[in-house]
Backbone bond lengths (Angstrom), bond angles and torsions (degrees), N, CA, C in turn:
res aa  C-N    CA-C-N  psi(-1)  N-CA   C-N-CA  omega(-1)  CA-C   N-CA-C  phi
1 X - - - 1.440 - - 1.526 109.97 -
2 X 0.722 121.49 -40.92 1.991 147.52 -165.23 1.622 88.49 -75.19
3 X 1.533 134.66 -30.60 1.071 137.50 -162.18 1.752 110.42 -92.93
4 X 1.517 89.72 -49.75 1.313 88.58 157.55 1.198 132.34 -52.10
5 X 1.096 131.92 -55.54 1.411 129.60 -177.16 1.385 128.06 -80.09
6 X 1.599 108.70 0.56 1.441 112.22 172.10 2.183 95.22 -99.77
7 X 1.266 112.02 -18.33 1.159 94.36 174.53 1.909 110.83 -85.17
8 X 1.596 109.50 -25.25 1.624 98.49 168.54 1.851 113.81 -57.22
9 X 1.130 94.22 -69.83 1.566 98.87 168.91 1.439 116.13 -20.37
10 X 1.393 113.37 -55.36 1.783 82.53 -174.32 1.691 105.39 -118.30
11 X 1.635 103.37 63.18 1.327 117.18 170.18 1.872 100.67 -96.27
12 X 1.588 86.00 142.14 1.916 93.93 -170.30 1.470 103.29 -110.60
13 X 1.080 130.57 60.39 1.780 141.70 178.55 1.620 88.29 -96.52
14 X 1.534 106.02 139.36 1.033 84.50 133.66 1.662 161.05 -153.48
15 X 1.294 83.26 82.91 1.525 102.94 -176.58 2.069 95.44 -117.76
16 X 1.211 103.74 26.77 1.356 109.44 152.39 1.696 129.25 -98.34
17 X 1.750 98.53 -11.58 1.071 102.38 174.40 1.814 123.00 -86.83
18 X 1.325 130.06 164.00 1.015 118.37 178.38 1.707 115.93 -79.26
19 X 1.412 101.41 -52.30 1.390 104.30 165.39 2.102 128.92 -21.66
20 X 1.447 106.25 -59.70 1.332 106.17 162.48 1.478 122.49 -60.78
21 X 1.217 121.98 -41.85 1.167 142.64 169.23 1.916 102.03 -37.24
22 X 0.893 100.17 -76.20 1.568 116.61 172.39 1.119 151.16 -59.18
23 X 1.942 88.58 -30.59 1.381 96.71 161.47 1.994 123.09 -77.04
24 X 1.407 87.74 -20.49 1.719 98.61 178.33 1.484 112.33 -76.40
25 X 1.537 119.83 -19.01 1.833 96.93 177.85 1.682 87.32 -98.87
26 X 1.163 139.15 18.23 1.600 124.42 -165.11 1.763 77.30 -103.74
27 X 1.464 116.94 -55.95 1.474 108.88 -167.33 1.630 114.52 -60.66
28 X 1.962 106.53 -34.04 1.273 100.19 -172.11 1.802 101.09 -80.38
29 X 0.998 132.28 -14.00 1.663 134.61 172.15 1.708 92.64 -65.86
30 X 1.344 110.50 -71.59 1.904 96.59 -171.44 1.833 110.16 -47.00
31 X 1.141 134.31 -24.19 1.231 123.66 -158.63 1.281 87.94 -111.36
32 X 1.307 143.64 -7.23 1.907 133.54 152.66 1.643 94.56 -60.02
33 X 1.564 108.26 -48.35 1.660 104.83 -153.84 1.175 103.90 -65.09
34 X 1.614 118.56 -40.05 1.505 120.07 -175.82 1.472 110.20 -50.60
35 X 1.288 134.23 -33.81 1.245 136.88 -148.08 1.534 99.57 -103.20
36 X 1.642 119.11 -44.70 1.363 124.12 164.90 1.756 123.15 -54.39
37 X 1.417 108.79 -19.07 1.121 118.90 -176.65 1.801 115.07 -67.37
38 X 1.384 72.64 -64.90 1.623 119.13 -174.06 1.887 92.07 -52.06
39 X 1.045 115.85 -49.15 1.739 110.64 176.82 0.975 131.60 -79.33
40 X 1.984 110.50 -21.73 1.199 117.98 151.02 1.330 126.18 -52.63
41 X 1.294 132.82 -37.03 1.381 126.45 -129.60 1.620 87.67 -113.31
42 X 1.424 117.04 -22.08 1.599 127.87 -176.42 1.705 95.83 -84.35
43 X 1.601 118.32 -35.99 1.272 103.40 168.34 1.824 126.78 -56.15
44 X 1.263 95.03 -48.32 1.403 114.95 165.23 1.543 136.64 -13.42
45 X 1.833 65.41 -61.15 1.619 83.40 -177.99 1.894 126.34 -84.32
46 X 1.724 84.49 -23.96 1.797 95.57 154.62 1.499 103.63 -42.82
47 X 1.007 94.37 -67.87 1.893 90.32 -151.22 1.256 93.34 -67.50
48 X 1.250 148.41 -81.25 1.629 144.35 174.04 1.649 98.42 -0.97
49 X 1.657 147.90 -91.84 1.154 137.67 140.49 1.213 130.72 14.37
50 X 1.492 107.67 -60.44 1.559 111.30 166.56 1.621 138.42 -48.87
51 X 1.698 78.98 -59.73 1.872 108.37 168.70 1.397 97.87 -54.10
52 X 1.264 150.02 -51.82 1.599 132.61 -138.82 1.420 83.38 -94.91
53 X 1.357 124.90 -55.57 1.371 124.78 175.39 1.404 132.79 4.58
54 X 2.090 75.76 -84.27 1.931 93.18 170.31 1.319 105.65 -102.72
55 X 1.333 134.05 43.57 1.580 122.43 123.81 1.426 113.45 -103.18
56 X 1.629 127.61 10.53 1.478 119.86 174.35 1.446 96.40 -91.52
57 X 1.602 132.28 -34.34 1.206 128.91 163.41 1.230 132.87 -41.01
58 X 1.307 114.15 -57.97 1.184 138.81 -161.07 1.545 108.39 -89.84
59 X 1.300 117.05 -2.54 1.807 127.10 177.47 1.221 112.13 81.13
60 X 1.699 135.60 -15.86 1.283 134.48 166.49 1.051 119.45 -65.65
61 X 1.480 127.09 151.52 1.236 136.09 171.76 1.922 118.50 -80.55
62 X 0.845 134.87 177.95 1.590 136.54 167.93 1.773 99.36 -133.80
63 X 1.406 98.43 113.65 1.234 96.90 174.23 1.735 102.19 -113.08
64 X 1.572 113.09 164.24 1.031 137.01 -178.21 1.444 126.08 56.83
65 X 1.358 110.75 8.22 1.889 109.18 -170.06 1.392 82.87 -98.03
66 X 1.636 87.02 146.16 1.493 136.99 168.12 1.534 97.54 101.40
67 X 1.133 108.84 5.64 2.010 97.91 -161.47 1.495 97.36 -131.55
68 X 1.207 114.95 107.59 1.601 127.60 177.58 1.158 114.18 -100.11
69 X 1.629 100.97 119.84 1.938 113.52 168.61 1.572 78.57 104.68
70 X 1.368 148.56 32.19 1.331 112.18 158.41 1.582 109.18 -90.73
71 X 1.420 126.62 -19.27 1.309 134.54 163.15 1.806 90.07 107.44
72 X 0.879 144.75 31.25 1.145 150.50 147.50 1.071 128.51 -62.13
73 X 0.902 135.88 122.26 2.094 127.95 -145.74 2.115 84.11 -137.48
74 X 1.039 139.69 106.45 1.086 159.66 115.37 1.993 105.61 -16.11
75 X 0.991 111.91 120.58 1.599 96.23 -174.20 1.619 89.92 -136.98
76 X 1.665 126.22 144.79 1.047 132.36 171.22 1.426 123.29 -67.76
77 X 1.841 119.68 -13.78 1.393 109.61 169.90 0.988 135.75 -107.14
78 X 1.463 114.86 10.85 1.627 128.98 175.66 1.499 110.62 -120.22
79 X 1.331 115.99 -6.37 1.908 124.02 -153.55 1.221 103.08 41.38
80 X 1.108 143.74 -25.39 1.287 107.57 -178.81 1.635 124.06 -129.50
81 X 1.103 108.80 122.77 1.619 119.13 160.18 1.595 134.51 21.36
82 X 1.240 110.94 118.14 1.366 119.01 178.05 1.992 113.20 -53.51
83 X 1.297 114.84 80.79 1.728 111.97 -167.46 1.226 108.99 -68.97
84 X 1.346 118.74 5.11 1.654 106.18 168.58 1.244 133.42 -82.01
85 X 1.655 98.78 -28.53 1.190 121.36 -179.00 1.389 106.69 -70.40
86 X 1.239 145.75 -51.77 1.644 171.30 -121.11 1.555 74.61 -120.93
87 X 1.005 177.35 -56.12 1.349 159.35 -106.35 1.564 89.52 -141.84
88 X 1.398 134.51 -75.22 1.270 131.86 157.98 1.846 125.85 -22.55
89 X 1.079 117.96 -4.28 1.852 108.90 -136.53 1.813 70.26 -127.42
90 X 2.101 113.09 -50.33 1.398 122.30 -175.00 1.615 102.52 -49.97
91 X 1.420 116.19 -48.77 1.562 111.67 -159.07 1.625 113.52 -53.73
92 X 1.987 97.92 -39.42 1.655 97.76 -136.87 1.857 74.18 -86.39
């Protein structure tokens, strides 16, 4: 038994190491994410499309989508946008 494991031990493959081991689900995880990203962001943009859509119908405006950190708050009972914030957010 003792023999065995001194002959695994100094086996030179290498896919005995952890490093290869690790580096292959880290690359195959980034290239799922790339692809999950990439379908997210096209979903995204459906609905972004959507939203301006049916507020060009409907006579409301869509304020602040696609643009993060301008402090523009979109609110469901007025349609439209807090403009102080969006005017404040332009200066600084």
């Amino acid at each position: 038994m003792v023999e065995l494991a001194a002959a695994a031990a100094k086996s030179t493959s290498a896919w005995d190491e952890p490093g290869t081991l690790g580096f292959f689900v880290v690359f195959g995880m980034g290239i799922i994410l790339y692809f999950v990203f990439r379908s997210l962001s096209k979903h995204l943009r459906k609905i972004n499309e959507a939203a301006r859509l049916d507020a060009s119908r409907s006579g409301g405006e869509v304020t602040g989508t696609g643009v993060a950190g301008t402090g523009v708050a979109d609110t469901a009972e007025t349609g439209a946008g807090t403009r102080a914030n969006a005017s404040r957010s332009e200066r600084s």
